[in-house]
VOMIBA-330776 format. One line per field, with one value per residue: residue number from 0; residue in three letters; x, y negated, z of N, C-alpha, C in turn. Coordinates in steps of 0.02 Angstrom, whole numbers, plus 50000, padded with zeros to 5 digits. Layout:
<rs>
n <- (NUM  ...)
res <- (ALA  ...)
nc1 <- (X  ...)
nc2 <- (Y  ...)
nc3 <- (Z  ...)
cac1 <- (X  ...)
cac2 <- (Y  ...)
cac3 <- (Z  ...)
cc1 <- (X  ...)
cc2 <- (Y  ...)
cc3 <- (Z  ...)
</rs>
This chain:
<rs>
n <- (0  1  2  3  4  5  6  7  8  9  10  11  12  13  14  15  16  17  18  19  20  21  22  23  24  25  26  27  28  29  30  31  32  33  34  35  36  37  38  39  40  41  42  43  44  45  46  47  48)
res <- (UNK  UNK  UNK  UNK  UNK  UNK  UNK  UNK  UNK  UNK  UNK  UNK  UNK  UNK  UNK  UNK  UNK  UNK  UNK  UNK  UNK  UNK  UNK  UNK  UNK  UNK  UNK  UNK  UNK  UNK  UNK  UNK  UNK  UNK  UNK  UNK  UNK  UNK  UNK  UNK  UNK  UNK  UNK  UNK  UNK  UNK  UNK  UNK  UNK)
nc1 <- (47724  47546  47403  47296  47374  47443  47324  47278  47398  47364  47246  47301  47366  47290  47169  47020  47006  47072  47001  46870  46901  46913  46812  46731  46782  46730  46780  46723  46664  46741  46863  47006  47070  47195  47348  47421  47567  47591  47584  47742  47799  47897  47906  47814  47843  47964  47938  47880  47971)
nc2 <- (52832  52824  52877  52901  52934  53062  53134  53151  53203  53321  53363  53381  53494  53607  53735  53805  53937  53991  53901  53941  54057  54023  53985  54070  54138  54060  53918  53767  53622  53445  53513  53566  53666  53721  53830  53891  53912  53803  53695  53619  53554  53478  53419  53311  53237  53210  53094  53028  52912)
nc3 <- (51550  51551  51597  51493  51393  51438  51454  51320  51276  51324  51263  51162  51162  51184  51142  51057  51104  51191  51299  51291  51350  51486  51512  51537  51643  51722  51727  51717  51614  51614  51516  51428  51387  51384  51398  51526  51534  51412  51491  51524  51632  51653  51511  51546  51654  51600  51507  51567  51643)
cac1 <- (47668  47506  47333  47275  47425  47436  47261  47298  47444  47343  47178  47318  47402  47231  47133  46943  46997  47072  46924  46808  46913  46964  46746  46701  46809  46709  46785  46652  46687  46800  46929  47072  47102  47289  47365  47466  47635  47613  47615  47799  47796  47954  47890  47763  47897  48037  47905  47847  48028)
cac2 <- (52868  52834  52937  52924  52967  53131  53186  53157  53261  53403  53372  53430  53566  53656  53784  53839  54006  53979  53849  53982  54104  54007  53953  54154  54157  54022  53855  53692  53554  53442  53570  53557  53740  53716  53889  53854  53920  53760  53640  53602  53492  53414  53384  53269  53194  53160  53044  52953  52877)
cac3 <- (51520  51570  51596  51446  51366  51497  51442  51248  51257  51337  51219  51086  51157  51170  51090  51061  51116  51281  51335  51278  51393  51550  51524  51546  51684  51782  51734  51679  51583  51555  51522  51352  51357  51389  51428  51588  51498  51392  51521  51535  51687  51636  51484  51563  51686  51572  51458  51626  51676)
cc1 <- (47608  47439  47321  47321  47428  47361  47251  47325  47401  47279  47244  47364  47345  47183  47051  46953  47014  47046  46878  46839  46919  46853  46702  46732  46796  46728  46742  46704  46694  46857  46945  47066  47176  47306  47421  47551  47646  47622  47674  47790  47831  47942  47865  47831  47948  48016  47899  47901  48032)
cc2 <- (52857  52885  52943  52942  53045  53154  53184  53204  53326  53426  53422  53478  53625  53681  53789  53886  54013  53929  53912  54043  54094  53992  54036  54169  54093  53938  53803  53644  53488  53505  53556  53619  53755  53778  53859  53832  53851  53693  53622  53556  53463  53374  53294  53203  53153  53089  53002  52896  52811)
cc3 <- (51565  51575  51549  51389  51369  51443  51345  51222  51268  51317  51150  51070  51177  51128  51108  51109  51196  51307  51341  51364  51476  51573  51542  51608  51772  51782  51702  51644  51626  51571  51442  51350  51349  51421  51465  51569  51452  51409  51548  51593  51674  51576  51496  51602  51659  51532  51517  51646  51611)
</rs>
């Protein structure tokens, strides 16, 4: 799995709503809005092998 794979997946496990929220709470752009709970790390890992 490459990078732009990686940042694909996590353009489309994010929302308006948690961008909007994580962006009130101080973070800038680029940001997905990925709530942490849906980054599986293994997810990510098991695709890379």
């Amino acid at each position: 799995m490459d990078v732009k794979t990686v940042l694909q997946e996590l353009e489309s496990l994010g929302t308006e709503r948690t961008k909007k929220v994580y962006m009130r709470q101080g973070a800038r752009e680029p940001l997905y809005g990925v709530a942490t709970g849906r980054c599986n790390r293994r997810r990510f890992l098991s695709s890379a092998v």
